[in-house]
C-alpha positions in Angstrom: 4.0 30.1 -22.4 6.3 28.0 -23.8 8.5 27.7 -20.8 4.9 26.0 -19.0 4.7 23.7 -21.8 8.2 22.6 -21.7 8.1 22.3 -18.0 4.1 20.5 -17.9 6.3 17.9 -20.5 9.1 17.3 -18.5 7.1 17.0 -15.2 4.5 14.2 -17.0 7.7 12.3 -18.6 9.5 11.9 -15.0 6.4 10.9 -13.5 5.3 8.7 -16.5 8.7 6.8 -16.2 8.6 6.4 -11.8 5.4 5.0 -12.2 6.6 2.4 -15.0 9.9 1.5 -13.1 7.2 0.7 -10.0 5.2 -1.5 -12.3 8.2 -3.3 -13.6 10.2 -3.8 -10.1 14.3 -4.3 -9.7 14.3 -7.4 -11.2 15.8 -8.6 -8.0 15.3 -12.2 -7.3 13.7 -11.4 -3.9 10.7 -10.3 -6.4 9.9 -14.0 -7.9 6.8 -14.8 -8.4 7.3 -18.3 -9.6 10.1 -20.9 -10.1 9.7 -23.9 -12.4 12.6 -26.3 -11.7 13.1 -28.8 -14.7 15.8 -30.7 -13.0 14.2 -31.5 -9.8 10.6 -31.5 -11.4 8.9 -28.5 -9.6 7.4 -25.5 -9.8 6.9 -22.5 -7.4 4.6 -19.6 -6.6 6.3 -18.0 -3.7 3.3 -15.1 -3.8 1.8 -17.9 -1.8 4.6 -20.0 -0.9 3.3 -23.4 -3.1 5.2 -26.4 -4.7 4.1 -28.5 -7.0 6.3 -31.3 -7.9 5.0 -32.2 -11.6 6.1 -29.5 -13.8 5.1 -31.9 -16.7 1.4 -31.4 -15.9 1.8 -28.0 -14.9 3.5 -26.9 -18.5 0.3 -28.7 -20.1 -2.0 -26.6 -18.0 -3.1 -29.4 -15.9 -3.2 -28.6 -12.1 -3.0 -25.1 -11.9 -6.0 -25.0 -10.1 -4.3 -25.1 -7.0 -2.0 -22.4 -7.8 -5.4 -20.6 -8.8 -7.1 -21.2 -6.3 -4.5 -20.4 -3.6 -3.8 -16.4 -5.6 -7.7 -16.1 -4.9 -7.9 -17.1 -1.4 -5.0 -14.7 -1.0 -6.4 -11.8 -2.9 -9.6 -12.2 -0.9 -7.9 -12.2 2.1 -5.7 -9.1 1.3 -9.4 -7.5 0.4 -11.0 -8.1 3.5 -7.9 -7.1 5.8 -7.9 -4.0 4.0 -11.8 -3.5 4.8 -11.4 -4.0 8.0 -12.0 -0.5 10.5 -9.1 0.1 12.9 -11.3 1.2 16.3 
């Protein structure tokens, strides 16, 4: 009995910690989601490949609208393409 316990732990841990390392990614920097250049004055989302070149207004929460509003478009699209019936 104890031996099922032990093992039921161990299998829930290893599983517990793949599914948080697929949450969290690599870290690589091929999984970016945005890029704010101070220098140059920019900011990017690459999930849907947008630049914006006034990071002042950005950092103040002014236009981010079109950041939003471009993630929705594309989460609406990924919804409907994944709807659609192969036939």
């Amino acid at each position: 009995m104890f031996f099922i316990i032990l093992f039921r732990l161990v299998v829930w841990y290893t599983w517990g910690h793949v599914i948080l390392l697929a949450k969290i990614g690599s870290g690589d920097r091929s999984e970016r989601i945005r890029t704010y250049n101070y220098p140059q004055g920019r900011v990017t989302d690459h999930r849907v490949g947008i630049t914006q070149h006034s990071i002042e207004n950005i950092m103040q929460g002014e236009g981010l609208d079109h950041f939003i509003d471009a993630l929705i478009s594309k989460q609406e699209e990924e919804a409907l393409a994944s709807l659609k019936v192969v036939g």
